[in-house]
C-alpha positions, 0 to 999 in steps of 0.5 A: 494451470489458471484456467484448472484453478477457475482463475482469471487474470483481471489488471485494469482499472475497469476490473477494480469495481467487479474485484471490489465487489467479489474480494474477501481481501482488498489491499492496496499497492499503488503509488500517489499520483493524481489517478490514485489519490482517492481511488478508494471513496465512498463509491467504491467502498459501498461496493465491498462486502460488508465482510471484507477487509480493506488493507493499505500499505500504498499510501494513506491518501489513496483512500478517503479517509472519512469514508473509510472511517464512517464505513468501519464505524457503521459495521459495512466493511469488516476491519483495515489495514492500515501501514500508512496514514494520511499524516505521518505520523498519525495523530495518536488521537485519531479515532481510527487508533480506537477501532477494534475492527482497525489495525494499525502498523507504523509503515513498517509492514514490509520489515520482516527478517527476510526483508531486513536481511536483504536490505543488509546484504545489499548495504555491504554489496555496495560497500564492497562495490564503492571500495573496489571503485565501481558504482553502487547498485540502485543509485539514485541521481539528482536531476541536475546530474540526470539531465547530464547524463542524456 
C-alpha cells in the first residue's frame, strides 16, 4: 500500500534534515532530554520552506527560541505552532504573542472531546478498580517504592 502511495518510511535522525527540507508541515512530538534540546536551531530551520509551518506540542525547549523568532520575523518560515513555550506560562509580553503568522495554545492542544471523555472513563475505571481492591491502572511509583519491587 505505501509503495502504491510513493510513501516512504523515514524514522532516524539522519532523515530529519531531507524532511525538514521537503515537509509543508513540521511538528514536533519528542521529549526534552539532552539530544532534543535544541534539536531545532538555526541550522535546521534554514533547511525549511520559507512556506512551511513548524508546530510544537513537545516541549518549548526542543527549539531555539531566538531562531524561531528571527525566522518568523524575517518571513523564512511561514507560521507556528506553538502548545508549549520555553517558560510556562509564557510572558504575556512575549513577542511571539504578537506575530500574525504564530498561533499559540496553553499546552492544551491535545484536550478534545474524545480526549477529555477517555481521561474520564478512565478516572471511574480506576475508581471501580481501588473500591474492588485492585491497583489502579497506569500508576505511577516513586522510586523509593520502585527499587523495592526488583
Amino acid at each position: 500500500m505505501r509503495e502504491a502511495l510513493g510513501l516512504e518510511w523515514l524514522e532516524t535522525a539522519r532523515h530529519l534534515p531531507e524532511l525538514l527540507r521537503e515537509s509543508d508541515f513540521i511538528s514536533l512530538h519528542v521529549p526534552l532530554n539532552k539530544e532534543t534540546q535544541g534539536l531545532i536551531g538555526a541550522a535546521k530551520i534554514s533547511l525549511m520552506k520559507p512556506s512551511a509551518f513548524l508546530i510544537n506540542v513537545a516541549r518549548g525547549r526542543v527549539i531555539d527560541r531566538d531562531a524561531l523568532t528571527a525566522a518568523l520575523r524575517e518571513q523564512r518560515l511561514a507560521g507556528a505552532g506553538l502548545d508549549v513555550f520555553w517558560d510556562e506560562p509564557i510572558d504575556p509580553h512575549d513577542p511571539l504573542l504578537a506575530m500574525p503568522n504564530v498561533i499559540a495554545t496553553p499546552h492544551v492542544a491535545n484536550m478534545t472531546v474524545e480526549t477529555i471523555e477517555t481521561i474520564a472513563r478512565a478516572a471511574a475505571d480506576n475508581i471501580r478498580r481501588v473500591r474492588a481492591g485492585l491497583p489502579p491502572m497506569h500508576q505511577v511509583l516513586r522510586p523509593s517504592h520502585a527499587a523495592d519491587e526488583s
